[in-house]
Backbone as CSV, one residue per row, in Angstrom:
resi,resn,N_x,N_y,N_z,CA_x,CA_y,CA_z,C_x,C_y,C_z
1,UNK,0.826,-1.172,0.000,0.000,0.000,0.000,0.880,1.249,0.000
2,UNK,0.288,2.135,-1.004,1.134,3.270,-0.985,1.324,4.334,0.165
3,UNK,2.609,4.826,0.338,2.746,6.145,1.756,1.952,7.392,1.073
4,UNK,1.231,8.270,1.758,0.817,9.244,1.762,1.272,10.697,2.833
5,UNK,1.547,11.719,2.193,1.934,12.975,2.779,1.009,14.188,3.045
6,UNK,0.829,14.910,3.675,-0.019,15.744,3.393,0.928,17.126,3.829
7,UNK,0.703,17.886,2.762,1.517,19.300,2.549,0.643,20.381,2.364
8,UNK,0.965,21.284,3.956,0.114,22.406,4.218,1.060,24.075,3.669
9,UNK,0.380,24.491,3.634,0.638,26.369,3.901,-0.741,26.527,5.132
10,UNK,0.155,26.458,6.233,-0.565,26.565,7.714,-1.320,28.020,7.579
11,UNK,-0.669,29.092,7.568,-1.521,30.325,7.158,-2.545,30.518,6.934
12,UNK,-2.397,30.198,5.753,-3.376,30.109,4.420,-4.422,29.152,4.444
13,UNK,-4.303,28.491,5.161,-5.374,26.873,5.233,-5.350,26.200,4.333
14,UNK,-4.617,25.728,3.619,-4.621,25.386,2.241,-3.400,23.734,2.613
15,UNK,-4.261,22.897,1.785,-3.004,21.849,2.024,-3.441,20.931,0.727
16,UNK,-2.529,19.932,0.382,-2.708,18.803,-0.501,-1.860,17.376,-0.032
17,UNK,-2.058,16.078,-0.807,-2.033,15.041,-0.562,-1.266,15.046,-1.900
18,UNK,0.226,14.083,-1.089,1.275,13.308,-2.043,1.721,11.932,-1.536
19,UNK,1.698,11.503,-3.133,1.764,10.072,-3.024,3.558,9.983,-2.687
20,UNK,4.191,8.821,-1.918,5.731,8.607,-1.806,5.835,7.900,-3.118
21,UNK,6.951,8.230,-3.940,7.339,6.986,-5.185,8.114,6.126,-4.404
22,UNK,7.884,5.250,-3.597,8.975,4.409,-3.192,9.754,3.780,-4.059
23,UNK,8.999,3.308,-5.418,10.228,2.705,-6.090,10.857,3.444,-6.966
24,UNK,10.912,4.410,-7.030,11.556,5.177,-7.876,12.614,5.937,-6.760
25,UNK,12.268,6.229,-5.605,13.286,7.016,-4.337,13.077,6.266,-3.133
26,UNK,13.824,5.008,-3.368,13.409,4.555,-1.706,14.237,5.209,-0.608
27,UNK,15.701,5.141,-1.038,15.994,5.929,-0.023,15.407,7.004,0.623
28,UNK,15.565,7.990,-0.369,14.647,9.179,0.088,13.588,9.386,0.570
29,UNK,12.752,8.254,0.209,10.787,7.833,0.816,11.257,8.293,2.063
30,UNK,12.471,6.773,2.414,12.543,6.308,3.580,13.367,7.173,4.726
31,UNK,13.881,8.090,4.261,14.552,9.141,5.347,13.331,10.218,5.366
32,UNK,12.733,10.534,4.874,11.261,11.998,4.870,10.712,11.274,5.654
33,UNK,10.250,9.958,5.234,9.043,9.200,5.917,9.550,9.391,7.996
34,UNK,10.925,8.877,8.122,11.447,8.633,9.488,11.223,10.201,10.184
35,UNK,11.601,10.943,8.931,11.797,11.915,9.819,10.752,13.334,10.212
36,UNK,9.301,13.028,9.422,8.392,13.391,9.555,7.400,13.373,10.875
37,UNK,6.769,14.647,11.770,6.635,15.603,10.376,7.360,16.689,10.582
38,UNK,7.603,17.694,9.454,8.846,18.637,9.067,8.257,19.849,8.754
39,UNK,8.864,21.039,9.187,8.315,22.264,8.458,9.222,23.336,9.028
40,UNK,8.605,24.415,7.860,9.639,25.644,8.805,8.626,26.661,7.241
41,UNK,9.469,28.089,7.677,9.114,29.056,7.711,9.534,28.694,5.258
42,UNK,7.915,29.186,5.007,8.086,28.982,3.454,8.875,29.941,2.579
43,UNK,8.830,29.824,1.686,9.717,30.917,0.904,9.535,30.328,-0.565
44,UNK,9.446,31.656,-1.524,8.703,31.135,-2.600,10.346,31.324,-3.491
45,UNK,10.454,30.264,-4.402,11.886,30.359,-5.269,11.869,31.800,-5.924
46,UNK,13.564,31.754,-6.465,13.894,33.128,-7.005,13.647,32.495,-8.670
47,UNK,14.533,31.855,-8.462,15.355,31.063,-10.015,14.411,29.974,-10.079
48,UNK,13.690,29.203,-9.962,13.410,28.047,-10.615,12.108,27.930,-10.679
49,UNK,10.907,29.300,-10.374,10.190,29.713,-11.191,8.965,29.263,-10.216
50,UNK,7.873,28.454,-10.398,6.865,27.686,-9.553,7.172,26.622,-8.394
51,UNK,7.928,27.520,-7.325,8.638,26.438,-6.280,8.166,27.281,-5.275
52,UNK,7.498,26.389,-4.069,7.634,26.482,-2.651,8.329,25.844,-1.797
53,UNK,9.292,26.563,-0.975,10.149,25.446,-0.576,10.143,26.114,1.253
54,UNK,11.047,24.549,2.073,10.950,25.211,3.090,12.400,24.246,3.635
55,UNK,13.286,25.239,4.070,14.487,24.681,4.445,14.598,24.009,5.737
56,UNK,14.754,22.971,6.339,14.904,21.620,7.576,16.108,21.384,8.389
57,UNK,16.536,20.988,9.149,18.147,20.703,9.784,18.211,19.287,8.758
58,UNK,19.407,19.335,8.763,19.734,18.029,8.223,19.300,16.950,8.488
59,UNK,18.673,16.238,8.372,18.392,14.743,8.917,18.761,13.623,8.384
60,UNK,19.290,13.562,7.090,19.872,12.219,6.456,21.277,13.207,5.102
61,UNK,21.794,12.025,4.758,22.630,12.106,3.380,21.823,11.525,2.822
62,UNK,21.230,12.636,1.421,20.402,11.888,0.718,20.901,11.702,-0.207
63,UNK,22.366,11.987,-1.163,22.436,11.311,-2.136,21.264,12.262,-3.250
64,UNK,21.677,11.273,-4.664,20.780,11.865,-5.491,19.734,10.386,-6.210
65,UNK,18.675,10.503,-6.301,18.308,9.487,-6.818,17.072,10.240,-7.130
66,UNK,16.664,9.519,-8.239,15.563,10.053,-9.073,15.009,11.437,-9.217
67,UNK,16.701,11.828,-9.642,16.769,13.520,-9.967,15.806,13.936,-10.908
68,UNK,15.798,15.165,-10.794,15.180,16.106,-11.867,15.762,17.539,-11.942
69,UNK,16.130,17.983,-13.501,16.194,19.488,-13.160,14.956,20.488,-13.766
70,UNK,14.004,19.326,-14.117,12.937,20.193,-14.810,11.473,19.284,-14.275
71,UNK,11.720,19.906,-12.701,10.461,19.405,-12.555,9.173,19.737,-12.599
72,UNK,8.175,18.755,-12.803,6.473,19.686,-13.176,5.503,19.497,-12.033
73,UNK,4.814,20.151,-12.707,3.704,20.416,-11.173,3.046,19.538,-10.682
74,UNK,3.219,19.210,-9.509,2.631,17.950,-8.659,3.848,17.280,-8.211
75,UNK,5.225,17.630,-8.502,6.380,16.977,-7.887,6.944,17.421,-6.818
76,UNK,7.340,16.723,-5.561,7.752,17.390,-4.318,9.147,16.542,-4.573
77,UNK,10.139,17.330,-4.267,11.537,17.230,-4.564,12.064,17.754,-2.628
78,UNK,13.381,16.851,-3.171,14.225,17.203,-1.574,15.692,17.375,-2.049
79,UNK,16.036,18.712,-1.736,17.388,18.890,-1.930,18.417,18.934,-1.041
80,UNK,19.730,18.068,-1.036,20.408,17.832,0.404,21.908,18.738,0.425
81,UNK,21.538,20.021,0.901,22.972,21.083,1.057,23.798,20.801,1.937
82,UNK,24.534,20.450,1.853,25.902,20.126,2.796,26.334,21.536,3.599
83,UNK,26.955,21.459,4.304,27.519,22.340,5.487,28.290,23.233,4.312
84,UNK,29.147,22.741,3.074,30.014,23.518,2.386,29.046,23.877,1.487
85,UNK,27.755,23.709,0.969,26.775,24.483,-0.421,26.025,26.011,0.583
86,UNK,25.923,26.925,-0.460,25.201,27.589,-0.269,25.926,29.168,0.207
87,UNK,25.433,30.075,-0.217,25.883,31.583,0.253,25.507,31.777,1.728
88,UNK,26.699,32.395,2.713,26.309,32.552,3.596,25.743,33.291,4.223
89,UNK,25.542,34.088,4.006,24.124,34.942,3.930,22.781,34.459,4.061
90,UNK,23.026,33.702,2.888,21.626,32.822,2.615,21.270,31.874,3.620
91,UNK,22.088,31.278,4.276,22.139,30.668,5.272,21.712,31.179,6.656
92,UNK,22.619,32.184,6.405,21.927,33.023,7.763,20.550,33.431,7.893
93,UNK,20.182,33.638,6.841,19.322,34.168,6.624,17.842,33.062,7.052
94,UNK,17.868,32.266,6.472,17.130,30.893,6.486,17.642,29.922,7.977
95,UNK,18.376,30.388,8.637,18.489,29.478,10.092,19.073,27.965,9.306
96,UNK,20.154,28.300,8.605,20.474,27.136,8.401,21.828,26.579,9.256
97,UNK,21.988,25.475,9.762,23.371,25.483,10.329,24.506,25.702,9.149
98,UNK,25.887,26.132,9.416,26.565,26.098,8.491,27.377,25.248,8.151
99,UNK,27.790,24.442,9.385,28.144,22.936,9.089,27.324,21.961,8.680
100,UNK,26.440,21.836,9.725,25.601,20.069,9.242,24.668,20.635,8.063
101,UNK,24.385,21.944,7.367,23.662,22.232,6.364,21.949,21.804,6.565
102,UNK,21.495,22.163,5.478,19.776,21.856,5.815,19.246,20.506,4.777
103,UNK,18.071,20.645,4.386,17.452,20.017,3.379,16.168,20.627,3.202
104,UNK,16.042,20.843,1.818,15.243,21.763,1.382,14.342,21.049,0.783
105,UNK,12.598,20.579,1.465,11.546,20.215,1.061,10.928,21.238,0.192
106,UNK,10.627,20.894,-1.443,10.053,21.646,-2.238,8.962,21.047,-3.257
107,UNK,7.875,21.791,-2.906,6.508,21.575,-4.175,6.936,22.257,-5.303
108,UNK,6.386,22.071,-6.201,6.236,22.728,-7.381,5.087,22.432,-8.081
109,UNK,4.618,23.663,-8.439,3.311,23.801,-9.108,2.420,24.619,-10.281
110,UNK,3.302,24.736,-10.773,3.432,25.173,-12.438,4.460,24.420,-12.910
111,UNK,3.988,25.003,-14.568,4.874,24.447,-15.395,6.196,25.155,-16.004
112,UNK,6.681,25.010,-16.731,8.569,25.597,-16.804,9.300,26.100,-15.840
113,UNK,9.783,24.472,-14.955,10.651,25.166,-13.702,12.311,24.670,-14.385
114,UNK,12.764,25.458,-14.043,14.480,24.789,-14.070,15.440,25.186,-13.145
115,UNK,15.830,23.979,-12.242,16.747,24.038,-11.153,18.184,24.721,-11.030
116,UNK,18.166,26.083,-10.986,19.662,26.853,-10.909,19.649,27.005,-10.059
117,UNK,20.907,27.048,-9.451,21.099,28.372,-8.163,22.101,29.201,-8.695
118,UNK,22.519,30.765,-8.493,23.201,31.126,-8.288,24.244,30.388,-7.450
119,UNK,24.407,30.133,-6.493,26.145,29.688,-5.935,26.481,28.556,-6.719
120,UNK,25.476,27.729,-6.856,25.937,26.408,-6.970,25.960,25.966,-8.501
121,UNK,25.034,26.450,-9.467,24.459,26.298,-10.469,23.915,25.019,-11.108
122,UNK,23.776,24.030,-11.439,22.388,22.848,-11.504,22.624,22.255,-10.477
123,UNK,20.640,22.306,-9.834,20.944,21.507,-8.493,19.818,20.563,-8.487
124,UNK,20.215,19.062,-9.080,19.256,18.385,-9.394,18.293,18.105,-8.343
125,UNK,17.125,17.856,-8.389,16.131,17.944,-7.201,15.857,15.877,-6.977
126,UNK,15.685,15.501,-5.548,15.111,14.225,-5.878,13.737,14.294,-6.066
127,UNK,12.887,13.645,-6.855,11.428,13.583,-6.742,11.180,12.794,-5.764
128,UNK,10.683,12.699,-5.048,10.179,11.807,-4.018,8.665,11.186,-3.581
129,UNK,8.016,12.465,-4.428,6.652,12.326,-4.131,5.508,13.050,-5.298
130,UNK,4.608,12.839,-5.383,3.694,13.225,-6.742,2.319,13.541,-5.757
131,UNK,2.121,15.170,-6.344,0.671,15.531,-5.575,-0.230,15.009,-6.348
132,UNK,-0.838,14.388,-5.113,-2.201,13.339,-6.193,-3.744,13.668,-5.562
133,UNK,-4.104,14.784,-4.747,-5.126,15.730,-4.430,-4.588,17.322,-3.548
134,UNK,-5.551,18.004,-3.956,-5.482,19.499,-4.319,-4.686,20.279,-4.773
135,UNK,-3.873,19.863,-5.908,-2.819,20.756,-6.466,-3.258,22.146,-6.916
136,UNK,-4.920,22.127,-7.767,-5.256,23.393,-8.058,-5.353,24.397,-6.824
137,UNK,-5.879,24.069,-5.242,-5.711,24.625,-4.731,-4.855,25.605,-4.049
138,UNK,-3.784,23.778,-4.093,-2.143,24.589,-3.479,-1.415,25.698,-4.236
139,UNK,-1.787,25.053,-5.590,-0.939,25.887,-5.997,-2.120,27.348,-6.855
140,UNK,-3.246,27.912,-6.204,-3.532,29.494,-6.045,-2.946,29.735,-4.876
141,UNK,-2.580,29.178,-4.010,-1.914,29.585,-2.884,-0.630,29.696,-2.709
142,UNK,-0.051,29.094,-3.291,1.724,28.942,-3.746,1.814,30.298,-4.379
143,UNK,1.113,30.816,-5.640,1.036,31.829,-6.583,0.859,33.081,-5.323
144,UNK,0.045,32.768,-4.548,-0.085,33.891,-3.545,0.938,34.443,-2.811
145,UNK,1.693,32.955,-2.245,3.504,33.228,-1.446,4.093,34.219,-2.483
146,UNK,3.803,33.863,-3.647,4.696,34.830,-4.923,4.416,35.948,-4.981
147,UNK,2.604,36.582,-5.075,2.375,38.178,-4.916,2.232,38.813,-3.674
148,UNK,2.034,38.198,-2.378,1.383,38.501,-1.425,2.828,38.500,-0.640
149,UNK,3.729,37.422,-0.656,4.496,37.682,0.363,4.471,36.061,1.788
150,UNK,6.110,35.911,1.450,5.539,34.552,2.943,5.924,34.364,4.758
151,UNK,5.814,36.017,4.686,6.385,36.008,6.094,4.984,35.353,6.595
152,UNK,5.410,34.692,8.104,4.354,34.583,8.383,3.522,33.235,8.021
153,UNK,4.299,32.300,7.057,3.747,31.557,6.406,4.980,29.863,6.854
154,UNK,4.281,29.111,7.010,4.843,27.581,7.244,4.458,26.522,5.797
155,UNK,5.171,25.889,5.623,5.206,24.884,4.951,5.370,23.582,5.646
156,UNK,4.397,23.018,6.007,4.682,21.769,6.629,3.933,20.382,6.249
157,UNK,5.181,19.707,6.345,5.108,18.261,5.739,4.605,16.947,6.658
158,UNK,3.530,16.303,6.707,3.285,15.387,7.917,2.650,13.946,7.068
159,UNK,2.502,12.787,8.009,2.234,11.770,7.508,0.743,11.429,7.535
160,UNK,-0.033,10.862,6.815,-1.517,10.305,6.822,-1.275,8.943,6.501
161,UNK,-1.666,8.614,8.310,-1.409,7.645,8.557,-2.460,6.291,7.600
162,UNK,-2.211,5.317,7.164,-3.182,4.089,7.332,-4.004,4.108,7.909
163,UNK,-5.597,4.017,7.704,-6.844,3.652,8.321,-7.013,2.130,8.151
């Protein structure tokens, strides 16, 4: 039976349901899954266009597996920054440690995204998970982090459990 996620913008009231690809990212299922549930303060991407993301303490080496640099809407991706990636600034900025680094849980919900960063430049994303109810919702609300602004705003990731 498949794992299920459910991914809020606490604010906003707004949340949706993602399926885990276990066989396509088991590792990765299997470190989100342990280490759920996860959230922190949202932030809408600069560079890679229809992304909500929300940066985590480290909790695993994830490695890369079932990358993407062009992912589409309904894909939740996890990106794993090491203590040495990232501007420090940016770091500071986001409460990231600067050694053990973070991991950056991200939706996406439009179409033409492509994974740059400035410091780093291609930063393949893992897919891990596919939104498989309320994407239209999440994402008028994602679009909102973009005009409105996300102070104030959580992104959080939790499990739905088996009935």
């Amino acid at each position: 039976m498949s794992k299920h996620i459910r991914i809020a913008l606490e604010r906003r009231g707004v949340s949706c349901v993602a399926e885990l690809l276990e066989k396509q990212a088991p590792r990765t299922c299997a470190a989100v899954w342990a280490a759920l549930p996860l959230g922190g303060d949202a932030q809408h991407a600069k560079y890679a266009r229809n992304e909500v993301y929300t940066i985590v303490p480290r909790f695993a080496s994830l490695g890369q597996e079932n990358p993407t640099v062009t992912p589409i809407p309904g894909d939740v991706c996890a990106f794993d920054f090491h203590g040495g990636m990232l501007d420090a600034d940016f770091k500071a900025d986001q409460g990231i440690d600067p050694e053990a680094g973070g991991i950056d849980l991200a939706i996406f919900y439009g179409r033409n995204n492509l994974l740059i960063n400035g410091d780093v430049g291609w930063v393949p994303g893992n897919v891990f998970a596919t939104i498989v109810e309320g994407l239209p919702a999440m994402a008028e609300a994602c679009h909102d982090v973009w005009r409105s602004g996300s102070v104030g705003e959580r992104l959080v990731y939790s499990r739905i459990d088996a009935e």
